[in-house]
Structures are given as C-alpha cells and as structure tokens.
N, C-alpha and C positions, 0 to 999 in steps of 0.2 A: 504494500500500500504506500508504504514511502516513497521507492522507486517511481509509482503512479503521480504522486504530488509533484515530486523532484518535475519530472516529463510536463506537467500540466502548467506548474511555474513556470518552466526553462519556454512554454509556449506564449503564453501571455507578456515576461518580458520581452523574450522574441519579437512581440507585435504592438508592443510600447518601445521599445528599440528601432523599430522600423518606422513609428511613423516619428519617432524625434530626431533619429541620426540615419537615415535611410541609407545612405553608403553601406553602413555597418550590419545593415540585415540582412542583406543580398550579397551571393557569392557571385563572382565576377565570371561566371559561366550560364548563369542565369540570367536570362531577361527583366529587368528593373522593372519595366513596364508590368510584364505579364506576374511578376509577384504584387505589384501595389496595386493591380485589378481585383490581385485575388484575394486578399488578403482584407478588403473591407467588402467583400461580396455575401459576407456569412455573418452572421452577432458571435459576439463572443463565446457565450453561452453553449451554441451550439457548435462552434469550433473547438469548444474542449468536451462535451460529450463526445464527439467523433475523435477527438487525438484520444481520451480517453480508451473508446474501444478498439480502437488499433494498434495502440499503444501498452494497452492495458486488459480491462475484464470491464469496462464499462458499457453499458448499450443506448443505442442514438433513439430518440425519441421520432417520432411519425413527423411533428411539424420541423424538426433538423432533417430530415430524410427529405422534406420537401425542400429545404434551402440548401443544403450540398444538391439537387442533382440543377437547381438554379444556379447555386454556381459554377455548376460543369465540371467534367471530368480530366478535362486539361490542368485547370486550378488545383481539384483535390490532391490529384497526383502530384504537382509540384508542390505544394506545401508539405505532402505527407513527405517526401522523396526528401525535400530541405531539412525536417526533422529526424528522419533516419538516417541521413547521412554522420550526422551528431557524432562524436568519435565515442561516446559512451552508448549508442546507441547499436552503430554497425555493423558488429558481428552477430545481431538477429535481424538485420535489413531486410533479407531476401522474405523472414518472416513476415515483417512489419509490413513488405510490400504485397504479401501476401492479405494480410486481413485486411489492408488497403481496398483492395481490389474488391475481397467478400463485403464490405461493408456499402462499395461503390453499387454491387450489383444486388445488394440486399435496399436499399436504398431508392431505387430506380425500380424494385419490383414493388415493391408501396407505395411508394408515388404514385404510378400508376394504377395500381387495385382503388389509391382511393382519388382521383381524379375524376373530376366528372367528363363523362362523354363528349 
C-alpha cells in the first residue's frame, strides 16, 4: 500500500511539476505538445484511480472509464508509458504496460455498454 501512495504522489507532483516548470516534466523524446494535451484532458481524480489500477490493485470507476477513453488512447498510453519508464518502476514495465492496455480495453467496453445509441 505504501509502494501504491509513493506511485500516486510521484503522479500528482509529476502534474504540478509540469504545469509550473514544464521543461522539467517532459523527456526530450516526447512531444511537449502531445503531453500538455494530455495531461489536463482527464480531473485528477480520475487520473489516479487509473494510475492506481495499473499501477497498483485499485479499480477505475464507470464515469473515469468514460473520461480516459475521451481522452484517447494515444494520451493514456503516453502518460502511463512516462510513469513506467520511472527507474523505480521499470523492471515491471512490460507489466504495467500490460494492465495498461487491460484497463484501456476494459474501459472502452463500458463506455460503450452504457452509451446511448
């Protein structure tokens, strides 16, 4: 559970970091652009229930399921991808990239179920 807080800090300063000293957010192989689109496309709230469960043992609520797949799958990916790269984080990447992914298409199948026609 610790390890889970640590992750969820290291995210939110991450995105107070980025909108006061934004050089300092962004790795110089990533697009500037494409992080500061993504990065206020989603409330807070609901961007650490998802770093939560993919991160962690936490599960994204219906009305976050509807704002990740608003904010697209190119975003989620790059955020989640920025946070796994983390050197505390990397040698379960391939995991993290994994439930990434479960979460993306868990995410998009509720959406849909509860979208109207």
């Amino acid at each position: 559970m610790a390890k889970l807080n640590f992750i969820m800090l290291s995210f939110v300063v991450l995105v107070v970091a980025n909108t006061c000293v934004p050089s300092l957010a962004v790795e110089e192989n990533e697009p500037k652009k494409l992080w500061d689109q993504c990065v206020v496309k989603i409330s807070p709230n609901c961007a650490l229930k998802i770093i939560s469960q993919v991160f962690g043992d936490g599960v994204v609520s219906i009305p976050c399921c509807k704002e990740l797949v608003q904010e697209g799958k190119e975003c989620h990916d790059t955020l989640v991808k920025y946070i796994a790269d983390r050197p505390s984080l990397i040698g379960n990447e391939s995991k993290y990239l994994q439930k990434r992914d479960e979460v993306w298409a868990y995410c998009v199948s509720v959406s849909k179920a509860v979208s109207p026609a």
